[in-house]
Structures are given as C-alpha cells and as structure tokens.
C-alpha positions as CSV (number, residue, x, y, z in Angstrom):
1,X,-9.2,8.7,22.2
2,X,-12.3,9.7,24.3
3,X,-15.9,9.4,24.0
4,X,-16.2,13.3,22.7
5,X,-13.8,12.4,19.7
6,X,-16.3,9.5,19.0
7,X,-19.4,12.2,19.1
8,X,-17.9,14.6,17.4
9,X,-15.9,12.5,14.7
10,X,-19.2,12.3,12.4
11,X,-19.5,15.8,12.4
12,X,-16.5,16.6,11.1
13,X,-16.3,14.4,8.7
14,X,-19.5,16.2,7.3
15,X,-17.9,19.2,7.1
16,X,-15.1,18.3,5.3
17,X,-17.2,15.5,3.3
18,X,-19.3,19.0,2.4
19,X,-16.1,21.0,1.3
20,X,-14.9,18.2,-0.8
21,X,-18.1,17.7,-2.4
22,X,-18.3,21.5,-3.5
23,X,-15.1,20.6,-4.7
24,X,-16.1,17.7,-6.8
25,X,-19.2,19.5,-8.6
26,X,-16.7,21.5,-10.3
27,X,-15.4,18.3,-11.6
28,X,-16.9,17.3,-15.3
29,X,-14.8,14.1,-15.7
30,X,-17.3,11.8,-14.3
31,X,-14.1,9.0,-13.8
32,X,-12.6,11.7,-11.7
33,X,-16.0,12.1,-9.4
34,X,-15.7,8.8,-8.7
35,X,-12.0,8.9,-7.6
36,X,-13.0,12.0,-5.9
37,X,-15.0,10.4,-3.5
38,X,-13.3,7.2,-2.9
39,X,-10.4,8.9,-2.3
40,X,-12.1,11.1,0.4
41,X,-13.8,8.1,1.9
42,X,-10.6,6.1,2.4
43,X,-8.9,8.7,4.2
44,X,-11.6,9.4,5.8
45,X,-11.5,5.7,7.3
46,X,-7.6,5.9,7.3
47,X,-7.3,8.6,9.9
48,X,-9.8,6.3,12.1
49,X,-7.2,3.1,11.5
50,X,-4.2,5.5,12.5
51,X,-5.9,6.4,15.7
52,X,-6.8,3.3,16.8
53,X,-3.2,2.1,15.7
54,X,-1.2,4.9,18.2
55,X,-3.4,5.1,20.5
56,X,-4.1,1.3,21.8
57,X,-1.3,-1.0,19.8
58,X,1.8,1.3,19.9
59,X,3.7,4.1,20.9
60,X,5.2,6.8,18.2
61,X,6.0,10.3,18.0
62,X,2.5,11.1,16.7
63,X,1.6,10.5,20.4
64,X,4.6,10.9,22.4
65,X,5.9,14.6,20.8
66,X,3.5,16.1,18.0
67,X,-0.1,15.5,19.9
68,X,1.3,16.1,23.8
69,X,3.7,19.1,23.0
70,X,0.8,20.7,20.2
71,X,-1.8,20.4,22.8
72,X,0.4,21.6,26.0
73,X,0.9,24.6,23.7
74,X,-2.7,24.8,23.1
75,X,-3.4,24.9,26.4
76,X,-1.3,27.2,28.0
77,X,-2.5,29.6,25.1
78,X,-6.2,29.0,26.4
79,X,-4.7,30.0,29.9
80,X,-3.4,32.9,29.5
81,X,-3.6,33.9,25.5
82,X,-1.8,37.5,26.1
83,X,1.1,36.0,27.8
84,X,1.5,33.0,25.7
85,X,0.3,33.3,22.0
86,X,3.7,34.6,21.2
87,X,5.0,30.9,21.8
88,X,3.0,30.0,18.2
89,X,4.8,32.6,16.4
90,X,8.6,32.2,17.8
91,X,10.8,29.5,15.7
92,X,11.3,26.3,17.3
93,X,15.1,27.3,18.2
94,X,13.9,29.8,20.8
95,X,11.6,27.8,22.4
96,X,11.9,27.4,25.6
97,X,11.5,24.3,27.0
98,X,10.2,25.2,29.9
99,X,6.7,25.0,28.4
100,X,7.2,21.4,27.5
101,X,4.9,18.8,28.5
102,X,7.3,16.3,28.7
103,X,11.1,16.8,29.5
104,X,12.1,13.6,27.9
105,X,11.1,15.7,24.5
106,X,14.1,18.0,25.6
107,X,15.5,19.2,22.7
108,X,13.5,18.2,19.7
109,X,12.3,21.6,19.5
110,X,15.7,22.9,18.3
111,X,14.3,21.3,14.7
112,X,11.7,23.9,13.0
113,X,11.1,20.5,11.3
114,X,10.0,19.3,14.4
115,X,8.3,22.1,16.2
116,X,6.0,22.9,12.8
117,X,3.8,20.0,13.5
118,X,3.2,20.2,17.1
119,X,2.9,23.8,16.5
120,X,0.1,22.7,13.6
121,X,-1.5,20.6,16.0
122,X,-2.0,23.6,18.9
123,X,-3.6,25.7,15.9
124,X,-6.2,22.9,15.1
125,X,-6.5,22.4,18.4
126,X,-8.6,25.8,18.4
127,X,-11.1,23.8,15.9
128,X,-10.9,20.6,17.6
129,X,-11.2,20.8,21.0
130,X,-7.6,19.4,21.4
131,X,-9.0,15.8,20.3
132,X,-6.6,13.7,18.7
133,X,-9.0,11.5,16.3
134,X,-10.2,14.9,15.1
135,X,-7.0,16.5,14.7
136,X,-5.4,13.0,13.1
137,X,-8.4,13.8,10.7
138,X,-7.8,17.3,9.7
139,X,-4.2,16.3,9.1
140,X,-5.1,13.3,6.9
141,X,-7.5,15.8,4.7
142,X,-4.4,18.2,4.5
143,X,-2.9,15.3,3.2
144,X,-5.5,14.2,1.0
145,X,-6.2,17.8,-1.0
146,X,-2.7,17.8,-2.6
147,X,-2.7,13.9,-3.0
148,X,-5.5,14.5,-5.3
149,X,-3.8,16.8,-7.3
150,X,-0.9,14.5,-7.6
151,X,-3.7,11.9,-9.4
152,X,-4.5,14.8,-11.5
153,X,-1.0,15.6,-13.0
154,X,-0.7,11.9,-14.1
155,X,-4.8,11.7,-15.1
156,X,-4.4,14.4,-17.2
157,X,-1.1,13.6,-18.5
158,X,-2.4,9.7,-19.0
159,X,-6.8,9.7,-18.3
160,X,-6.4,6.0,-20.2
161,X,-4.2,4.2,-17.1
162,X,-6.6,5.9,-14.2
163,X,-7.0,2.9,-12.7
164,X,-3.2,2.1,-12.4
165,X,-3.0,6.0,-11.3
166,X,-5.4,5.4,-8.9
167,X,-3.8,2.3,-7.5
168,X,-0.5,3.8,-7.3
169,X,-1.7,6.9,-5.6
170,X,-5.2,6.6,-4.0
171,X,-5.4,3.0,-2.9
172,X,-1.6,2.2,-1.9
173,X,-1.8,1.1,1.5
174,X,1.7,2.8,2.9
175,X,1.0,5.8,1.6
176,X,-2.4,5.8,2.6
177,X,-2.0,4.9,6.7
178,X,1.1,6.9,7.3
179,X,-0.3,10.2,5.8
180,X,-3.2,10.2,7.6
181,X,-2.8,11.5,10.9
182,X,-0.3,13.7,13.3
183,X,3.1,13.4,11.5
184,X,5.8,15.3,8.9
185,X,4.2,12.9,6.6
186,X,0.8,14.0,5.9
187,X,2.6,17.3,5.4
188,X,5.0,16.1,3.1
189,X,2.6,14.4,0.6
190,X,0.0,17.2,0.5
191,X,2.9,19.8,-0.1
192,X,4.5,17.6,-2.7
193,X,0.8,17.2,-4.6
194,X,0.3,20.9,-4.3
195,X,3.5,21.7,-5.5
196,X,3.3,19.3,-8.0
197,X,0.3,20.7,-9.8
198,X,0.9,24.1,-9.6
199,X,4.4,23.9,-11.4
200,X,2.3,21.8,-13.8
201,X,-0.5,24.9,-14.0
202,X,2.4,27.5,-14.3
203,X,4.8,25.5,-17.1
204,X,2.5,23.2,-18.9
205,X,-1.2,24.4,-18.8
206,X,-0.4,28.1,-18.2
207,X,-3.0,28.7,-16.2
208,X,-3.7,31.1,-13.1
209,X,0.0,31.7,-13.0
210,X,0.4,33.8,-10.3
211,X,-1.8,32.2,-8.4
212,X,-0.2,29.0,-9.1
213,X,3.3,30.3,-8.3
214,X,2.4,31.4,-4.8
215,X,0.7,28.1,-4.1
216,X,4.2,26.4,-5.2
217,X,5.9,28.6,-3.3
218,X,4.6,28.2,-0.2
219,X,4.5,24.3,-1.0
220,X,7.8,24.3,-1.9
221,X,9.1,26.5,1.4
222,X,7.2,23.9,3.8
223,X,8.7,21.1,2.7
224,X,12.0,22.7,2.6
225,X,11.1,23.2,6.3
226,X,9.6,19.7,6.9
227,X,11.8,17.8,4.6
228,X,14.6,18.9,3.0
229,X,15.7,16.0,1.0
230,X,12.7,16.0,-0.9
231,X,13.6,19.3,-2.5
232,X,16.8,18.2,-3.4
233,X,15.6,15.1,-4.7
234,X,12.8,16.4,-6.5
235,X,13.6,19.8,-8.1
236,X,16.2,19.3,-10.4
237,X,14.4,16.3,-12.1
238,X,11.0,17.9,-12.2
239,X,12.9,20.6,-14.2
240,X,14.5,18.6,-16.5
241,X,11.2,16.3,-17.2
242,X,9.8,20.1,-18.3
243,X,13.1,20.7,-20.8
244,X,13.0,17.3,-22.1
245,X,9.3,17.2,-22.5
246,X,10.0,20.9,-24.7
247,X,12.8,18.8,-26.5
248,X,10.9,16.3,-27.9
249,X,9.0,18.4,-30.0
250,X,12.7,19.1,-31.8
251,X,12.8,17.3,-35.1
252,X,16.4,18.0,-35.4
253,X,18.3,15.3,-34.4
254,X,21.8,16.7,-33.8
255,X,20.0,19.9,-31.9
256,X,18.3,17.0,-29.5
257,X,21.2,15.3,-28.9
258,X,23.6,18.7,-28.2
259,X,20.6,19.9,-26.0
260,X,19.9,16.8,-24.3
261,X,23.8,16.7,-22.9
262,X,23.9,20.0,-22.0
263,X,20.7,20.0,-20.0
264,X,22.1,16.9,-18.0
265,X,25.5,18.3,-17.4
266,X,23.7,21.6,-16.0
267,X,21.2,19.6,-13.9
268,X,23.8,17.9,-12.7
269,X,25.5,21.1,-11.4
270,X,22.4,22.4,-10.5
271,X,21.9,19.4,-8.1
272,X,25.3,19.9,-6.8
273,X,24.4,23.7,-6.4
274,X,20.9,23.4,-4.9
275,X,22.2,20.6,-2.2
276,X,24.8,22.8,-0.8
277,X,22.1,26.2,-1.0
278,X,19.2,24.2,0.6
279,X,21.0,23.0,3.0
280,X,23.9,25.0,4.3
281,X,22.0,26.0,7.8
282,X,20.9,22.7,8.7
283,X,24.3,20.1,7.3
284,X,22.7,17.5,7.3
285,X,22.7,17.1,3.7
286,X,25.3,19.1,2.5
287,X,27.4,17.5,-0.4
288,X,30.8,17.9,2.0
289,X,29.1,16.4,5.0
290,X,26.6,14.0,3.8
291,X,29.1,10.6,4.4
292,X,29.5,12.6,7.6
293,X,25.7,12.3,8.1
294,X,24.9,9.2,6.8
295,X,28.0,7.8,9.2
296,X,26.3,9.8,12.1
297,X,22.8,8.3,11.6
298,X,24.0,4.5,10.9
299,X,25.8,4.9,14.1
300,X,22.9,5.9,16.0
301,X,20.7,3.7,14.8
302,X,23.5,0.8,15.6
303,X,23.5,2.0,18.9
304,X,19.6,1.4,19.3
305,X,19.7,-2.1,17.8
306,X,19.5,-3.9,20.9
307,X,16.2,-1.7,22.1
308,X,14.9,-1.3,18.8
309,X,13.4,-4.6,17.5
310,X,13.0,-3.3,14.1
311,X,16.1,-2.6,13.4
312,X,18.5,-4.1,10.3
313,X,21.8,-3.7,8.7
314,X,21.8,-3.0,4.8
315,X,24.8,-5.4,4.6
316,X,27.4,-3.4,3.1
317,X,30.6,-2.5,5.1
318,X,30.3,1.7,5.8
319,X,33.3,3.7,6.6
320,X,32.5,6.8,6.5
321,X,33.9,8.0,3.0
322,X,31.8,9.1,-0.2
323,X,33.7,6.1,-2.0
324,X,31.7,4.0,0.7
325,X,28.6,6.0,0.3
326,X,28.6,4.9,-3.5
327,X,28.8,1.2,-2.8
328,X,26.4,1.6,-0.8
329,X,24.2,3.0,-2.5
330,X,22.7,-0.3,-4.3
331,X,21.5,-1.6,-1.0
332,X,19.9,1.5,0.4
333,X,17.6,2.0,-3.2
334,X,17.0,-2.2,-2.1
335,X,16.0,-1.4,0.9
336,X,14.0,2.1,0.4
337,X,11.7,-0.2,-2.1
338,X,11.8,-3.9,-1.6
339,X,12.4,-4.1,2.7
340,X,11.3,-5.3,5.0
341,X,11.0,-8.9,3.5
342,X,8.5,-11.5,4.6
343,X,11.3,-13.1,7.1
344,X,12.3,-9.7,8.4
345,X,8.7,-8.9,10.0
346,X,8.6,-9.3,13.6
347,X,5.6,-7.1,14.1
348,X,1.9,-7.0,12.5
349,X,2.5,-3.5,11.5
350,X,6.2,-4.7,9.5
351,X,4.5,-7.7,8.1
352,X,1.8,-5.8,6.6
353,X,4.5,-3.6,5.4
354,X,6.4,-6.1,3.9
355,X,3.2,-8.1,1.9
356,X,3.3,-4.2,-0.1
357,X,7.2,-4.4,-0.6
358,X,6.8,-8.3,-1.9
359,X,3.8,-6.9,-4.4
360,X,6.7,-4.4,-5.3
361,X,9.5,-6.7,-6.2
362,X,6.9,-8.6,-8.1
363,X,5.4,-5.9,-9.8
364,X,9.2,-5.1,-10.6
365,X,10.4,-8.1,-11.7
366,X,7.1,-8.5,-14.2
367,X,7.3,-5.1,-15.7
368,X,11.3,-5.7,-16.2
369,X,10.6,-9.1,-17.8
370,X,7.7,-7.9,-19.5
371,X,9.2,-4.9,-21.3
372,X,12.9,-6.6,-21.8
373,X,16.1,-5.0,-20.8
374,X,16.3,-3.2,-23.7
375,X,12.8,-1.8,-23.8
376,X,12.8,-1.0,-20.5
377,X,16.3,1.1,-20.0
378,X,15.4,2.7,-23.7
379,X,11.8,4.1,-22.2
380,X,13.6,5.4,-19.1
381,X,15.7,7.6,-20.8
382,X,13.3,8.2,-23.7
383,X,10.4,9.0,-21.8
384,X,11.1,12.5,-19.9
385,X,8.2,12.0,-17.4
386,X,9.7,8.4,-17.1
387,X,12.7,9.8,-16.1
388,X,11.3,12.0,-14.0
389,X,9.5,9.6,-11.7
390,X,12.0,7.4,-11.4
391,X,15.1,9.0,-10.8
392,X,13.5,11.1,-8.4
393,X,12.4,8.2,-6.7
394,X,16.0,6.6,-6.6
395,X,17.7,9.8,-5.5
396,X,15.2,9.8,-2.4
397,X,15.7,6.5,-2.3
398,X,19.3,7.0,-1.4
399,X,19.0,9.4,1.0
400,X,16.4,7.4,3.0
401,X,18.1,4.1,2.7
402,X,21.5,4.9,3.7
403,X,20.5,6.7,6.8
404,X,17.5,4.7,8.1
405,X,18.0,1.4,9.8
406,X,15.1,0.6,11.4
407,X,12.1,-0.8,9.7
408,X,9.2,1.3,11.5
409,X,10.7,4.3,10.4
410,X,12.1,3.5,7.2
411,X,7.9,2.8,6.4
412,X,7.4,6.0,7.1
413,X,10.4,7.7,5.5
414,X,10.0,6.4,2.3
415,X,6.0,7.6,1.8
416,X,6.8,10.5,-0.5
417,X,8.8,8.7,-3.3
418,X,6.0,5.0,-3.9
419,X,4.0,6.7,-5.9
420,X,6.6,7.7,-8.5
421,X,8.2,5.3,-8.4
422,X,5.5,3.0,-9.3
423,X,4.0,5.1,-11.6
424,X,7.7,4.8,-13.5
425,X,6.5,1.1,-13.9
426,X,3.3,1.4,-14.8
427,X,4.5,3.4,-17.6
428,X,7.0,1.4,-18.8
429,X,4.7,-1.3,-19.0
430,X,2.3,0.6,-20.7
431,X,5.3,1.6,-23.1
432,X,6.0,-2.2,-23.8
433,X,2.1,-3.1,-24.7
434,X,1.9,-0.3,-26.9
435,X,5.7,-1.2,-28.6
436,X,4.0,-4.7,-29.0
437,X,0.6,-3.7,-30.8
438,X,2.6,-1.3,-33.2
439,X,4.6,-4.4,-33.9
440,X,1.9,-6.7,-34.5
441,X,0.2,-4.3,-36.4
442,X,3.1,-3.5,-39.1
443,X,3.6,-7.2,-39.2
444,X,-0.1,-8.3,-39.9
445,X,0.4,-5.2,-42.6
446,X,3.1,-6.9,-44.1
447,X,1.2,-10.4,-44.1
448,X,-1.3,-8.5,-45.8
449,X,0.5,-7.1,-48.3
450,X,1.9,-10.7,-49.0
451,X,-1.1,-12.2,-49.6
C-alpha cells in the first residue's frame, strides 16, 4: 500500500459514497436508509482492514496471484495496448504464461475460475491506477451492491426481524472481511445477492422481468465460472422454496401431500441432473468423481500439514468411496459451521474466526432448545423458505467441509452459505415465539371463558 492509495482512497470512497447515495434516495423505507448506509460504511472500512491485513500481517493469494498477475496484465496492456489487449479477452486456458509476473503462479491460469479475478483486477486497474487499497475497494462495493439485495429478499419477505436480517447479513464479521477485497469471494456473494433478487423480481414480485432475467443470468453464469458448487447447491432448493411457497396456498390436503412428494423426488433428480451438467468440463464435482475429488483434495491438503499450520483432520477415517463420503458427511457440515474451535486457533486471524463459530454453536444450541426438537424439525420442513436456507446451506456445507482442511481457507470457503444458514435460525426462532404467544393466547381464552 503506498502513499497515493492513501491520497486517493477518500476520493473514491466519495464517488461510490455518491452512487450509493443516489441509490438510497430511491429508498422510502426509512429502516432500510439506515441499513443502506451502515452497510456502505462498514465495507467501506472493511476493504481498509483487508488491506492492512494482506499487505503487512500475511501473505494470501489476494497478494501473491490476483493483485501481481491483474496488474502485470495491466501493465503490459499500458505498454503496448495493440499487441497485448487481446490477453484480457482470451480464456485463462490459452494464456500463456509467459506474461506472468511470477513463475511460481505457473499454472493457475489453466482455471477460468482463477484467471477472472486477476483479469478483473487489470480492468480496474484502468480506474485505479493499479493501487491495490483502491482496487480491494472497488471489489468490496461489487460485493456490497448484491449483499444488499440479499437483505432485501429477506426484509421484504420478514421487514419485522430487520435487525436479525441485518445481523446475519450486514454486520457478520466473516462475511464481511473476506468479501471485501481481491478474491473469488467478493464475487461470489455479490453474484449470489444479485441472483438472488432478481429470481425473486422474476417469480415472486413479477417485476421488470426481462430485465431481471438477464441480471440472473449473467449472475448465475459468473458464479458457475467462479464457483461451481454454489450452483449446484443453490438452484435446486431455491426452486423448490418457489413450488412449495405456491403449495401452501393449496387447501387440499391430499393434493399437498401428492405434490409435495413429487416435487422432492424431481428435485432430487434435478440435483443429480444439474451436478453432472454443470460440471462435466471441469470434474471436479461430478456425481461419478466427487469421492474421487474429495479423496484428491484431502490428500493434498494432508500433504501440506506439516507447512501449513492451520491445518486439521475432520476425524473420520476416508477411503475414497461414496459410502465413506456419507459418513463423513456429519463432520464436514461440523466443521463448515462450528470450526475452528477456541483450542484450534493458533493465529489472531483463526481465533477471531473461531469467537464467530463459538457465537454459532451457541446461537445453535439456544434456538434448538428454545424451539424443541419437535418444533424445530416441524418448521424446517413446514416452512419452504426455511427449507430453503438451510439445506442450501448444508449441501454447501458438504462440499466445503469434506474437501477443505485447513482453517485459513475453510474461513473463506464457507462465506457464501452463513448468512442462510443463520437466517434458517433466526426463523425458527421466530417460529417458536410466535407458536408460544398463539398458545398463550388460546389458553388465557379458555381461562376466560372459564371464569
């Protein structure tokens, strides 16, 4: 970070404080101004933290791949644009890596997933000067414009728990830092917001569909780009919270039932379906090869135990086969959500990390107890947006538990599923409070009636 970013760092921030305030005058919700603006401000001060963070205290890929390779590109552009412009355009495959910066980063390029950001960065790099604070600030209000759509869906879907919205969204501290400068996961969360709201716009509101449909689109393809997994994990259960949410307003019972199993058994070959479409050109995640995966990735992160001082075991015996996989998959959800514990933190950056997953296993715990097994379980499958958010959650859960073993990067993995997951508790909880006025209302009615 040099003394230019520092000059130029307050300008900036007007003129997106300037384009979010034209923004927020459209807003007539006066609780939504406010959220507006906090939201904006903590970002804001966010992308400053995640500068400071990977630029003086440790080393990442924000500053070792995405910055370094964006900018080299940026720069060799600005040397000779006609020769070289062509390199922003090519995929990542056909780079050639005789442009790199850095031959260590040999190979990373083969990954569009990878080659998107630094390719990102070179573009803003035009705007910026090629300063990382700046760009680590552009990328955390990339971020923050489909974050706050993602508070819309659930304001507008529950206005009367925006403070737990806003808690679970705007003021969580993972998903806050590690979308908020020059990573996949700024891209991830503003893509997943935006696509979000727009399938909300399309299905539910009906509003600017076209519009709306090209915004999902292009949402959707990026983060089938970025991050695969959260298609797969997403899609199917987003659609069936919109069938089950159109199945409620059945007042035949037998009709909801006979629906209701039919629109699980399809999801579930849908899921099976989509996996194996979405990801037949990269593998990785391909119902036939995903043991294969998770095997491959376990092993490598095995292999960097000793370097890697991060690094845990999920303690479950893997060999490879799906049956395997399954028995795992208890202790990769445990460790997606509730890791690393307080004893497992051997940095500042992990212990912070793991002060949130404690407040997690509490909050857990409290909202389990408070509704009752029974409660709890019946509003998970009762309530369709319920469902939604927490299976969605799980599924992700899975996928980044079982193949991440290292705790600086499974903080990062598992950004895009916190939110939903809490929001799943938060409205459960709310669930059981409003189970338990209803009772005490019918019973002081009945005491009345007595008397």
């Amino acid at each position: 970070m040099s003394f230019t970013d520092i000059i130029l760092f307050p300008f900036y921030v007007l003129i997106f404080h300037l384009i979010f305030s034209v923004r927020r005058k459209r807003i007539n919700d006066p609780i939504l101004k406010k959220y507006h603006k906090q939201g904006f401000w903590i970002k804001v001060f966010s992308s400053i933290a995640f500068t400071i963070f990977f630029a003086y205290l440790t080393t990442g890929d924000s500053t070792s791949l995405y910055f370094p390779e964006g900018q080299h590109l940026y720069e060799l552009i600005l040397k000779d644009p006609a020769k070289n412009i062509h390199l922003l355009f090519g995929p990542g495959s056909n780079y050639d890596e005789i442009f790199l910066k850095d031959s260590y980063n040999s190979g990373y390029f083969r990954l569009e997933s990878n080659f998107i950001i630094s390719r990102l960065v070179a573009i803003l790099a035009f705007f910026t000067l090629g300063k990382y604070l700046l760009i680590n600030l552009c990328f955390s209000m990339i971020s923050y414009s489909g974050v706050w759509r993602l508070y819309r869906f659930f304001y507008e879907h529950y206005p009367q728990l925006h403070k737990k919205l806003a808690i679970a969204i705007i003021y969580l501290p993972t998903f806050i830092f590690w979308s908020s400068g020059i990573l996949k996961d700024p891209i991830c969360t503003g893509m997943l917001g935006w696509m979000t709201y727009s399938l909300y716009c399309i299905f539910e509101k009906r509003q600017s569909i076209i519009k709306n449909l090209v915004i999902a689109f292009l949402a959707a393809y990026i983060l089938y780009i970025v991050k695969v997994y959260i298609i797969i994990s997403y899609l199917p259960f987003y659609a069936l919270y919109l069938v089950l949410s159109n199945i409620q307003r059945v007042k035949n019972t037998f009709v909801k039932i006979a629906a209701g199993v039919a629109i699980v058994i399809f999801c579930i070959i849908g899921l099976f379906a989509l996996a194996d479409k979405l990801t037949e050109e990269l593998g990785n995640f391909a119902l036939d090869k995903i043991a294969e995966s998770v095997k491959t990735q376990q092993t490598n992160f095995i292999n960097m135990s000793d370097q890697a001082e991060s690094s845990f075991s999920l303690g479950v015996e893997y060999d490879g086969s799906v049956i395997s996989l399954l028995k795992m998959t208890p202790a990769a959800i445990a460790a997606t959500f509730f890791r690393p514990y307080l004893w497992e933190s051997k940095k500042i950056s992990t212990f912070l990390s793991s002060l949130e997953s404690l407040a997690l296993i509490l909050l857990t715990l409290y909202v389990f107890f408070k509704a009752g097994p029974l409660k709890f379980f019946r509003t998970l499958f009762t309530n369709s947006m319920v469902f939604f958010c927490f299976f969605y959650s799980v599924i992700f859960a899975i996928f980044v538990g079982a193949t991440t073993l290292n705790f600086g990067t499974l903080v990062r993995y598992k950004v895009p599923c916190l939110p939903f997951y809490i929001i799943a508790l938060f409205l459960i909880w709310e669930a059981a409070i409003i189970a338990k006025k209803n009772t005490q209302k019918a019973t002081l009615l009945v005491e009345t009636e007595l008397n």
